[in-house]
C-alpha positions as CSV (number, residue, x, y, z in Angstrom):
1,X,-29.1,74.8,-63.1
2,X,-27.3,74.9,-59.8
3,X,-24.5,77.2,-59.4
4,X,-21.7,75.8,-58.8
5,X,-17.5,76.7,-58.6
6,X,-16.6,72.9,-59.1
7,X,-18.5,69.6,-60.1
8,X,-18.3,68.3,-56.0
9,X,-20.8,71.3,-55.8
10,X,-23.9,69.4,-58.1
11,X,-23.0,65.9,-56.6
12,X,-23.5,67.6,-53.1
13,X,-26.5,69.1,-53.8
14,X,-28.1,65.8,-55.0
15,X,-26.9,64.1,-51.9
16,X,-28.9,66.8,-50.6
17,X,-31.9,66.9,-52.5
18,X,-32.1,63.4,-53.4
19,X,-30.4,61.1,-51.1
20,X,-31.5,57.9,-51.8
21,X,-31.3,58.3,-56.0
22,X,-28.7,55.7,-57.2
23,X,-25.9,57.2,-58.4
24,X,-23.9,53.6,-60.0
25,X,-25.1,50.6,-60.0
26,X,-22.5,47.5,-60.5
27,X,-23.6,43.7,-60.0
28,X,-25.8,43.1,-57.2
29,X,-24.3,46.6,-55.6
30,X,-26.1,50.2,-55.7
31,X,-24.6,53.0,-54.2
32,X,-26.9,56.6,-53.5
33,X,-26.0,59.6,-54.0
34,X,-26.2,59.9,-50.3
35,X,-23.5,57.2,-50.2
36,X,-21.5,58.5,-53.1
37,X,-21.4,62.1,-51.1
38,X,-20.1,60.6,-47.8
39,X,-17.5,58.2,-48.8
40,X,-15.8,60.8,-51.3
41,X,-15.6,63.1,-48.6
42,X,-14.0,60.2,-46.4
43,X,-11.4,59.5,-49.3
44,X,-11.1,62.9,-48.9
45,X,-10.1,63.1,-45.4
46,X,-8.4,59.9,-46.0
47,X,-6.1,61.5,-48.7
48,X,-4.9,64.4,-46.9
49,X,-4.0,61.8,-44.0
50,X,-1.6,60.9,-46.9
51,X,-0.2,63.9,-47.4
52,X,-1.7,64.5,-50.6
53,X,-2.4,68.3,-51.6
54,X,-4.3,70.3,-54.1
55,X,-2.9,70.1,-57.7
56,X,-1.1,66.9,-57.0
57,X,-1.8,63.6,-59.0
58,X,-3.5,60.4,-58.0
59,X,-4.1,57.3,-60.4
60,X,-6.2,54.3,-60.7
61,X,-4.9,51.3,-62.6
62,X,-8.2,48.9,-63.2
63,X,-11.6,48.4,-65.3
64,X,-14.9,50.1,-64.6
65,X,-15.7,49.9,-61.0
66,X,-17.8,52.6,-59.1
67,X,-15.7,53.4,-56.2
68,X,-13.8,54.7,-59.3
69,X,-15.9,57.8,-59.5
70,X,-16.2,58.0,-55.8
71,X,-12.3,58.0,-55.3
72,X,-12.5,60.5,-58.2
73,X,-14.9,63.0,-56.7
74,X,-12.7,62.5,-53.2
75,X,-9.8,63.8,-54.9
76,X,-11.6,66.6,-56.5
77,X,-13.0,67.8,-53.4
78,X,-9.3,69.0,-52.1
79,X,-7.9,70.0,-55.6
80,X,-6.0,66.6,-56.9
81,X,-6.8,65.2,-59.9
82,X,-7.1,62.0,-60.7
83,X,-5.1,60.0,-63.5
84,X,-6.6,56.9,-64.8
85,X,-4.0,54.2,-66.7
86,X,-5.2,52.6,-69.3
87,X,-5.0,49.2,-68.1
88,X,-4.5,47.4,-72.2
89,X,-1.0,49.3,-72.1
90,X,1.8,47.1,-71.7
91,X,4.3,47.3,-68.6
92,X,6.8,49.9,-70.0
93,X,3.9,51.9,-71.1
94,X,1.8,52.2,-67.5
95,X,5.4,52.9,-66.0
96,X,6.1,56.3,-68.2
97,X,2.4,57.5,-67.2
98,X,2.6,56.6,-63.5
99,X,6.3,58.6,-63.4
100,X,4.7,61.4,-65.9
101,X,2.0,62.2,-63.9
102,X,4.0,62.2,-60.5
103,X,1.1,60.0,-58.1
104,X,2.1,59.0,-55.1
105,X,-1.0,57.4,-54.7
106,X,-2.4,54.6,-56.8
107,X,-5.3,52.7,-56.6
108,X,-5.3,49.2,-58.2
109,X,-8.2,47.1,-59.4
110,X,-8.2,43.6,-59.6
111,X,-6.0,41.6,-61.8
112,X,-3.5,44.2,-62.0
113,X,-1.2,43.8,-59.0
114,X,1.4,42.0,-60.8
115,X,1.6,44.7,-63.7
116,X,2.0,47.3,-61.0
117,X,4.7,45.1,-59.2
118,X,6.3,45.0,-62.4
119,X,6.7,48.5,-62.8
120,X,7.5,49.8,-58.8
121,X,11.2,49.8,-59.5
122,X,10.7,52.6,-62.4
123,X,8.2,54.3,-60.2
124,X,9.8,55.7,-57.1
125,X,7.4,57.9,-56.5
126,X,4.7,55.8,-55.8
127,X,4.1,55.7,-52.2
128,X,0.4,54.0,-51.5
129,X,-1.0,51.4,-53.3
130,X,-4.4,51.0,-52.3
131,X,-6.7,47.8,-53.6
132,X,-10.6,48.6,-54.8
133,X,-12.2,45.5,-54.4
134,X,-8.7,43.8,-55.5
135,X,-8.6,40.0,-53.9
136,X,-5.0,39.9,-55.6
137,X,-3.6,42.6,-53.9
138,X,-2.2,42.0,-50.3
139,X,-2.0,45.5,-48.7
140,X,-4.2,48.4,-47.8
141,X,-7.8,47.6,-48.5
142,X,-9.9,50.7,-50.2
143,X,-13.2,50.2,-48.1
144,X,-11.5,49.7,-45.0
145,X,-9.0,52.7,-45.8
146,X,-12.0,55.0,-46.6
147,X,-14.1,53.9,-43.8
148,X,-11.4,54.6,-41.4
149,X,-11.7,58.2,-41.5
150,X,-14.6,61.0,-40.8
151,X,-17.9,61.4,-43.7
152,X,-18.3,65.5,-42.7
153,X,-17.1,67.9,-45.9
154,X,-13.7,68.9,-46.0
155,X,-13.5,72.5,-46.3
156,X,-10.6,72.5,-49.3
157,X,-11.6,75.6,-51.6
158,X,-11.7,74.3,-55.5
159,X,-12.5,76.5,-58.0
160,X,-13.9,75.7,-62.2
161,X,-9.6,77.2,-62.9
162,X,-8.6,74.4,-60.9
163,X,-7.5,71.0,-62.5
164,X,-9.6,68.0,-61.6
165,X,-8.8,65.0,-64.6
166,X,-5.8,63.8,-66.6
167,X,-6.4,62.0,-69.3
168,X,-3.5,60.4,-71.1
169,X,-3.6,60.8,-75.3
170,X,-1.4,58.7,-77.9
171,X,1.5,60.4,-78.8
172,X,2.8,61.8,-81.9
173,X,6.4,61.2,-80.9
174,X,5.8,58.0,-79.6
175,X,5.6,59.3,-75.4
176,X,1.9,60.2,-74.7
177,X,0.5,63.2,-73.2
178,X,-1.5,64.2,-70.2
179,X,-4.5,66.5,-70.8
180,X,-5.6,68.3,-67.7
181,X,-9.2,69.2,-67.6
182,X,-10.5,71.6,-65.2
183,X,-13.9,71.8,-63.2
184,X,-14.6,74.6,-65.7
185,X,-14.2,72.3,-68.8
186,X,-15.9,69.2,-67.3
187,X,-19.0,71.2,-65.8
188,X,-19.0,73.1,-69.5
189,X,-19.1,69.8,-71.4
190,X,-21.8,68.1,-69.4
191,X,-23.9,71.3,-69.1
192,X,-23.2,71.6,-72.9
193,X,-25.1,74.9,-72.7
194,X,-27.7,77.1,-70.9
195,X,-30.7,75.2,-70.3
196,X,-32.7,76.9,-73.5
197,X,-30.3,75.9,-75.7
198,X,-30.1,72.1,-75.0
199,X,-30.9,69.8,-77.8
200,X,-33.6,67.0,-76.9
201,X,-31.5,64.1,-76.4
202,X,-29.3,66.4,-73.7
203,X,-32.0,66.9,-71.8
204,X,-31.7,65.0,-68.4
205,X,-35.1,63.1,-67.5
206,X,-36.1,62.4,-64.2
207,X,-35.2,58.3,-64.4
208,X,-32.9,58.0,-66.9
209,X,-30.7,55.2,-66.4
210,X,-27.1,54.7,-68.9
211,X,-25.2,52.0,-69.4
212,X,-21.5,52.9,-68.9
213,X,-19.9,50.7,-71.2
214,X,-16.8,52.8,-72.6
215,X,-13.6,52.2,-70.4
216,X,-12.5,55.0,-67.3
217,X,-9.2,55.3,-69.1
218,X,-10.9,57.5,-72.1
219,X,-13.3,60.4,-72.0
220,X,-15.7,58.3,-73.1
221,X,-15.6,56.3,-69.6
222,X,-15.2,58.9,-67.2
223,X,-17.1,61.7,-69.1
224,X,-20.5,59.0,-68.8
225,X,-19.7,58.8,-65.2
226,X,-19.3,62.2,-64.3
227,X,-22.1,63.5,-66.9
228,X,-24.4,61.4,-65.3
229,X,-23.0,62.4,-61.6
230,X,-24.0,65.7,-62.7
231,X,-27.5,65.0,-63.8
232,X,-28.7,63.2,-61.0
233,X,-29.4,60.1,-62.9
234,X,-27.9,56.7,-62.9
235,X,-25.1,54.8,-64.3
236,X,-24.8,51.2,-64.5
237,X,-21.1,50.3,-65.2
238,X,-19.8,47.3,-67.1
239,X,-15.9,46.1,-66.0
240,X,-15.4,46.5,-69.6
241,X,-17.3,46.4,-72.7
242,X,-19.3,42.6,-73.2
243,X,-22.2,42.1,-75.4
244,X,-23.8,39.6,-73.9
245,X,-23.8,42.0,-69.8
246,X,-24.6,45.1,-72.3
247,X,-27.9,42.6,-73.4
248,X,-28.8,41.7,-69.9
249,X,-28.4,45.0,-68.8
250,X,-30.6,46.3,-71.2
251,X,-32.8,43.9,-70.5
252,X,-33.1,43.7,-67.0
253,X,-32.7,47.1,-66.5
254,X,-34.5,50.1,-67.4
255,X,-31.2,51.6,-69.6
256,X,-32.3,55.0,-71.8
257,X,-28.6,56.1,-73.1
258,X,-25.8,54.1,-74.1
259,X,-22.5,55.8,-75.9
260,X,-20.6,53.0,-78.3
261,X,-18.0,53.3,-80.5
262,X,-19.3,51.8,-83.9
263,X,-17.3,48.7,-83.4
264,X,-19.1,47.9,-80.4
265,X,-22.5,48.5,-81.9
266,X,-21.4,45.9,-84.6
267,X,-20.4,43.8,-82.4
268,X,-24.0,43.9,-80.1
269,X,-25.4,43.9,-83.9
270,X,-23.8,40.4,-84.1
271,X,-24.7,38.6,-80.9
272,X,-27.1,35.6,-81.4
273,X,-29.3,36.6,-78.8
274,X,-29.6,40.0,-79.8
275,X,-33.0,39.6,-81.3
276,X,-34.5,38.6,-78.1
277,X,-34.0,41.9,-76.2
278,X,-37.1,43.8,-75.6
279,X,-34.9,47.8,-76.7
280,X,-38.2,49.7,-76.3
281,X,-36.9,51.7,-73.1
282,X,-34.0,52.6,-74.7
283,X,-34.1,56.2,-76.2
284,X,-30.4,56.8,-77.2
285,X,-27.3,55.0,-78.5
286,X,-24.9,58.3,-79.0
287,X,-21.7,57.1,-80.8
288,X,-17.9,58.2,-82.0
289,X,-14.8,58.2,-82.7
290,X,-14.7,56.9,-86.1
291,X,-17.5,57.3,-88.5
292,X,-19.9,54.2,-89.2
293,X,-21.2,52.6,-92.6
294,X,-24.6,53.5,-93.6
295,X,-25.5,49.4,-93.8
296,X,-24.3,49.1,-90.2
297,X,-26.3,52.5,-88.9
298,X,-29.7,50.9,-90.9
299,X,-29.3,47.3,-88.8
300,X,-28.5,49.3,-85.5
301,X,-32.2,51.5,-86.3
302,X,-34.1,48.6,-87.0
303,X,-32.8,46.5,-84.7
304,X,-32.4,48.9,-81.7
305,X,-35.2,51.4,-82.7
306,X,-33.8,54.5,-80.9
307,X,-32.4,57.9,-81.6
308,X,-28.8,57.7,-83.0
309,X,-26.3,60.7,-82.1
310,X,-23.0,61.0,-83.6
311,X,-20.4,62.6,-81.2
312,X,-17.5,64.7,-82.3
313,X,-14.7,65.3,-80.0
314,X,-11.5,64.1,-78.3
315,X,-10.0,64.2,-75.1
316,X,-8.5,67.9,-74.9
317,X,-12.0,69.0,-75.9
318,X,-13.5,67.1,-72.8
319,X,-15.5,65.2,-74.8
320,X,-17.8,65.9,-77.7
321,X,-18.1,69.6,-79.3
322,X,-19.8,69.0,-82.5
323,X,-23.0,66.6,-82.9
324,X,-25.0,64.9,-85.4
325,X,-28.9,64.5,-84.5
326,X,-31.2,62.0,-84.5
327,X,-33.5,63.5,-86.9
328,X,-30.3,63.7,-89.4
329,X,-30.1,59.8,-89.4
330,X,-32.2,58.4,-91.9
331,X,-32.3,54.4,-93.1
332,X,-31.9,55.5,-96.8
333,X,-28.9,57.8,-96.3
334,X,-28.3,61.2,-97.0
335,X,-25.3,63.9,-98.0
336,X,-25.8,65.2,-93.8
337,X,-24.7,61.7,-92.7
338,X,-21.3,61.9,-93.6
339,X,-20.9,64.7,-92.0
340,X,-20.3,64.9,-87.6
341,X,-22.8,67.2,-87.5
342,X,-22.9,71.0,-85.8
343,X,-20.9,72.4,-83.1
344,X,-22.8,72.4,-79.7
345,X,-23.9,75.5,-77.9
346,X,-21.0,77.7,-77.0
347,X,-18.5,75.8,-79.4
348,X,-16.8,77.5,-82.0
349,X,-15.3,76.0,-85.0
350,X,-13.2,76.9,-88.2
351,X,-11.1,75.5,-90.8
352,X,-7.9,77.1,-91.6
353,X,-5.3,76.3,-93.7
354,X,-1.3,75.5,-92.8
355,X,-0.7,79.3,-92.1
356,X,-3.5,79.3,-89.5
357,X,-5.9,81.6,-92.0
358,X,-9.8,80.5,-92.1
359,X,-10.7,79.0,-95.7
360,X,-14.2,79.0,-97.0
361,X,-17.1,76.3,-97.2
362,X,-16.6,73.3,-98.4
363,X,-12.6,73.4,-98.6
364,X,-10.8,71.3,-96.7
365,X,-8.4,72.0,-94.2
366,X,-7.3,71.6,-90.8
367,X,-10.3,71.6,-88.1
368,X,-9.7,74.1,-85.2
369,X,-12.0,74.9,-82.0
370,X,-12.7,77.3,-79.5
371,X,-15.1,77.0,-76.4
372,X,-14.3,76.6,-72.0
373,X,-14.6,72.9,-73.0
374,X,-10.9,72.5,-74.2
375,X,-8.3,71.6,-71.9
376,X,-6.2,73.8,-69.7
377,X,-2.9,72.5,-70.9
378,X,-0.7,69.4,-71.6
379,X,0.8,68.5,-68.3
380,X,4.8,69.3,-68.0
381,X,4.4,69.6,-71.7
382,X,4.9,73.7,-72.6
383,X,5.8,72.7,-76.1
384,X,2.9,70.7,-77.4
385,X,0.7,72.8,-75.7
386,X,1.6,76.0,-77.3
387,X,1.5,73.8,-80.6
388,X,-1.9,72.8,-80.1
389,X,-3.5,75.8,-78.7
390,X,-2.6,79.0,-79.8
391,X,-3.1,82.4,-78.0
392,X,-6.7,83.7,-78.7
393,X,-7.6,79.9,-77.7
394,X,-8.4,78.1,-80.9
395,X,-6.9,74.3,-80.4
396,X,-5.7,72.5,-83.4
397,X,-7.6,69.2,-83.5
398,X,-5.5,67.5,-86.0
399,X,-8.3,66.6,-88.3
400,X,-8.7,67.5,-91.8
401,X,-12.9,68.3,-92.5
402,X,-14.2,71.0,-94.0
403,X,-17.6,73.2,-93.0
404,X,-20.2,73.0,-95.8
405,X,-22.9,76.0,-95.9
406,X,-25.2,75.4,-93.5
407,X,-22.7,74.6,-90.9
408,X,-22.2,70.8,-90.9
409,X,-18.6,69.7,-90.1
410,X,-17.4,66.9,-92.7
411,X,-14.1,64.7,-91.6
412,X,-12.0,64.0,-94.5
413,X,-8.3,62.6,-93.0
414,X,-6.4,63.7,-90.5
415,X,-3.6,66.0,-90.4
416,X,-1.8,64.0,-87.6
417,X,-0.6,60.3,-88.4
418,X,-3.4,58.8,-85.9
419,X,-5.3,55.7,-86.3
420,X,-8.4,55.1,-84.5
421,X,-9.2,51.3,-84.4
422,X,-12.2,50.2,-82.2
423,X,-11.9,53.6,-80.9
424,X,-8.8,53.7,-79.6
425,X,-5.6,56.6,-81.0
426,X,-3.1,55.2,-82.3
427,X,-0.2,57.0,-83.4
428,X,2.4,55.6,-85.9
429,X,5.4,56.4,-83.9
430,X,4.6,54.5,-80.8
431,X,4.1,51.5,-83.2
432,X,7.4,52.1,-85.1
433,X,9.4,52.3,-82.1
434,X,8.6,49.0,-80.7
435,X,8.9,47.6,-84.3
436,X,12.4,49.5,-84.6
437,X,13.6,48.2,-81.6
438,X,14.0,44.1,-83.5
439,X,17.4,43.2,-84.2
440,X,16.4,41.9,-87.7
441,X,14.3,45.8,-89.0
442,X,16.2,48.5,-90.6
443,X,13.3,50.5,-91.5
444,X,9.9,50.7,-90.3
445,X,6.5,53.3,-90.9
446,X,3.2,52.3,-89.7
447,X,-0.3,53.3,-91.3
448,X,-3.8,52.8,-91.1
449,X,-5.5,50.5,-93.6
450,X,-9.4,50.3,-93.8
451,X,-10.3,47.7,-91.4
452,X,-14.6,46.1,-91.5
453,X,-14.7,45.1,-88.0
454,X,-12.4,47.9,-86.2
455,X,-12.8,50.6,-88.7
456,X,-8.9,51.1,-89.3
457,X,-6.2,48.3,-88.7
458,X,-2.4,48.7,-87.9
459,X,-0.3,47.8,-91.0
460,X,3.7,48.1,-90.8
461,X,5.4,48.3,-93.8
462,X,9.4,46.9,-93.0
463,X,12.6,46.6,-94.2
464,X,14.6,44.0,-93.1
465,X,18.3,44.0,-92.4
466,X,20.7,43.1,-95.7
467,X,20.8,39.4,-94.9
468,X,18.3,38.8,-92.7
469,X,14.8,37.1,-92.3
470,X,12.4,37.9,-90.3
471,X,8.5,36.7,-90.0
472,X,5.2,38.6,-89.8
473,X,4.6,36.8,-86.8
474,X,8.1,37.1,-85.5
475,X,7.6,40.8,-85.0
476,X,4.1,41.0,-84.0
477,X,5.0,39.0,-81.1
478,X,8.4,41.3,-80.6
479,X,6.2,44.1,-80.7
480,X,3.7,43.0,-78.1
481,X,6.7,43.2,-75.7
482,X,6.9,46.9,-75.8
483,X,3.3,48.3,-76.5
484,X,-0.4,47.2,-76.2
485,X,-2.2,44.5,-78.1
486,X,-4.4,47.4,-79.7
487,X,-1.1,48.8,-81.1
488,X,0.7,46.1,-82.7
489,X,0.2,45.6,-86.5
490,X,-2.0,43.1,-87.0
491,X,-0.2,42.7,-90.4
492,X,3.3,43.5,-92.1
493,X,4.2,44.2,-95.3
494,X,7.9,43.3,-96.1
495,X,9.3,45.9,-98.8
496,X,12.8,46.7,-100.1
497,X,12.3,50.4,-99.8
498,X,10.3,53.2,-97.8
499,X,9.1,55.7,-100.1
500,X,10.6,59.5,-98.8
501,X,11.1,62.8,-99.6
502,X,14.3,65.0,-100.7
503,X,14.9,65.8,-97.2
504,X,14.1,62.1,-96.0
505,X,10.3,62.0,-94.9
506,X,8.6,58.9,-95.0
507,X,5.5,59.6,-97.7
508,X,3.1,57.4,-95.7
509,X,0.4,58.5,-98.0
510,X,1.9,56.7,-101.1
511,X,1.6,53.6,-98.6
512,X,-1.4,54.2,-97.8
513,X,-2.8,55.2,-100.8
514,X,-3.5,51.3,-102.7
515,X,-5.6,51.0,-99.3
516,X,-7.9,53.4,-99.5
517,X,-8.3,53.7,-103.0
518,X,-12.1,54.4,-104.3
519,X,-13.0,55.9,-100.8
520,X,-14.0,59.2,-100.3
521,X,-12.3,60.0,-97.6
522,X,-9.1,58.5,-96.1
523,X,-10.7,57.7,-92.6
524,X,-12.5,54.4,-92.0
């Protein structure tokens, strides 16, 4: 392994080694490792001409696009960190993450001009805007930008303490939160452990091609692309997630990994033409973020015919810290595959009850972790931070599991309010405050309800105002105004009451409970 005090330091030494090995492949376009060497270190250059400095923020506002990961790896190379938006979020939403993070710099991909123009007035700090392959947008053009300035290394000293990614998470107060990786966590998660204590399917093989399907905004996205940046192998990236592209791709392509979330396998599962692809080259399909029925995992293995991998993580882990393996998936089901699996190499985990004490096998409680893959910190955030990681290290995941004896780790709820549907976080108060904001709603609380297609659906449960009507359309439109599509209930239940404690907290588990009855577990 190639010893290294940031991840610039393994891209580098490809470009050395291996020049001409494609690094991303998108469309028609390839770009080298080589290439993917010299134009970060012209962004580089070109940054600094901007004034930017180590530590400070950039973004990117746009689907999957290679020059992504090379603007990425530019930044990296003098200390900034780059921010990626997710671009589903409605206006109000990209505006608090652009001011939050502090960029100066943002680069926009196309189609999203006009949401940035909607948001400049609550952005002041934004300085630059520059377009990546963005017909839409009139001003400074990324290639011409980059190409403007020098391709020699800038001599910027980064080290694996220095921050190199924010991520933004749902919030639990409805205002999301930056997580700031390091070089140290991202080399540490793709490295996953010393070369002798791999598992199989992390092995890199000379050839291995993935299909970057997951979007940039999540660690799914951006982990792929730096993972495989730090392999040496090949990504081919998808805008954004289609079926019918991921087919071709497959296809036309010699693809060995793809990571899905078990909605998008369904939904490959499901396209007509899926039982015309030739899948033999593919070795892998790792999935996560929510768990997947045993009927969908035995169409996915005799349809796609490949190793299955269930990943456990989230995005102040850096990705996945606890796996399930290939030979644990079996067509006729077994107690191992409900569980996530083991921790990886170097991971630790426990379960500990509200005080913070460890409980014993097979109880649940809340699911905590220790390893240099976890986040440095929440940005400008002192408080959650110190709520979420305490001061030997251990960082409160929010999930309720439990640890059975041989060292499986076994989701049961989740401690937090989240909903994951289609892979995305939700969190109910980011719902409820768009839904609180109608005229019409005196009361409002937001759960998950078990959902066939996405896994979890958002369900609001509402009070309307003495006198007043209002419809479940009505407010699904209202709500759309001030959050994502992803977010907004895709059903309401009108009731006369919301059930609460003696000192006034909603019990959203008495709400949710007539959903989830006869499950064994409360996550879908």
């Amino acid at each position: 392994m190639i010893e290294a005090s940031s991840f610039c330091d393994i891209v580098r030494e490809h470009a050395r080694n291996s020049p001409d090995t494609d690094a991303f492949t998108f469309g028609d376009e390839t770009m080298s490792f080589g290439a993917l060497d010299e134009g970060s270190n012209r962004v580089a250059h070109a940054l600094m001409a901007l004034g930017v400095t180590k530590g400070e923020r950039v973004s990117f506002l746009g689907k999957n696009h290679p020059l992504y990961f090379e603007a990425l790896l530019g930044a990296a190379k003098i200390g900034a960190v780059m921010t990626p938006v997710n671009w589903r979020l409605a206006a109000p939403e990209v505006a608090y993450i652009l001011s939050n993070c502090e960029a100066r710099v943002v680069f926009v991909g196309e189609g999203f001009t006009d949401m940035l123009a909607q948001v400049r007035s609550e952005t002041p700090l934004v300085e630059h805007v520059i377009g990546i392959d963005a017909p839409d947008h009139d001003g400074t053009d990324y290639r011409g930008w980059r190409d403007g300035f020098a391709a020699d290394p800038v001599t910027a000293q980064v080290g694996l303490a220095d921050d190199a990614l924010q991520l933004y998470t749902s919030g639990t107060t409805g205002r999301p939160k930056g997580a700031v990786m390091t070089h140290g966590s991202i080399l540490s998660s793709a490295n996953s452990a010393a070369e002798n204590e791999k598992r199989h399917w992390q092995e890199p093989v000379e050839g291995d091609v993935t299909l970057l399907a997951m979007p940039c905004f999540h660690i799914s996205g951006t982990g792929t692309g730096i993972g495989t940046m730090i392999a040496g192998s090949n990504s081919i990236v998808l805008p954004e997630y289609d079926p019918a592209q991921a087919l071709d791709l497959i296809q036309n392509f010699n693809i060995s990994k793809i990571f899905l979330v078990p909605a998008a396998i369904q939904i490959l599962l499901n396209h007509p033409r899926v039982s015309e692809v030739d899948f033999s080259r593919l070795k892998f399909v790792t999935y996560g973020a929510s768990p997947i029925p045993l009927e969908l995992m035995r169409q996915a293995m005799d349809v796609l015919g490949c190793g299955f991998v269930q990943m456990y993580g989230m995005t102040e882990t850096s990705g996945t810290i606890v796996a399930l393996d290939p030979e644990d998936h079996v067509p006729e089901g077994s107690p191992k595959m409900r569980s996530v699996g083991t921790p990886l190499a170097g991971v630790e985990v426990k379960i500990i009850d509200e005080d913070g004490a460890p409980v014993a096998a097979n109880e649940v409680g809340e699911i905590a972790t220790r390893s240099s893959k976890n986040m440095s910190r929440y940005w400008n955030n002192p408080d959650a931070t110190a709520e979420t990681i305490d001061a030997d290290g251990w960082l409160r995941t929010g999930d309720a599991g439990y640890l059975d004896e041989d060292g499986y780790l076994y989701i049961h709820d989740r401690v937090k309010d989240m909903i994951i549907s289609g892979g995305e976080n939700i969190y109910p108060a980011e719902v409820e405050n768009a839904v609180y904001s109608h005229p019409k709603v005196a009361d409002v609380a937001v759960i998950g309800v078990p959902s066939e297609k996405w896994g979890e659906a958002v369900k609001a449960c509402v009070v309307v105002k003495e006198g007043e009507t209002l419809s479940e359309a009505d407010l699904i439109a209202h709500s759309r105004h001030h959050i994502a599509g992803y977010k907004c209930p895709k059903s309401v239940d009108f009731i006369e009451a919301l059930p609460r404690n003696p000192s006034g907290k909603i019990l959203r588990r008495e709400l949710r409970a007539p959903y989830w009855a006869g499950k064994d577990r409360a996550v879908n």
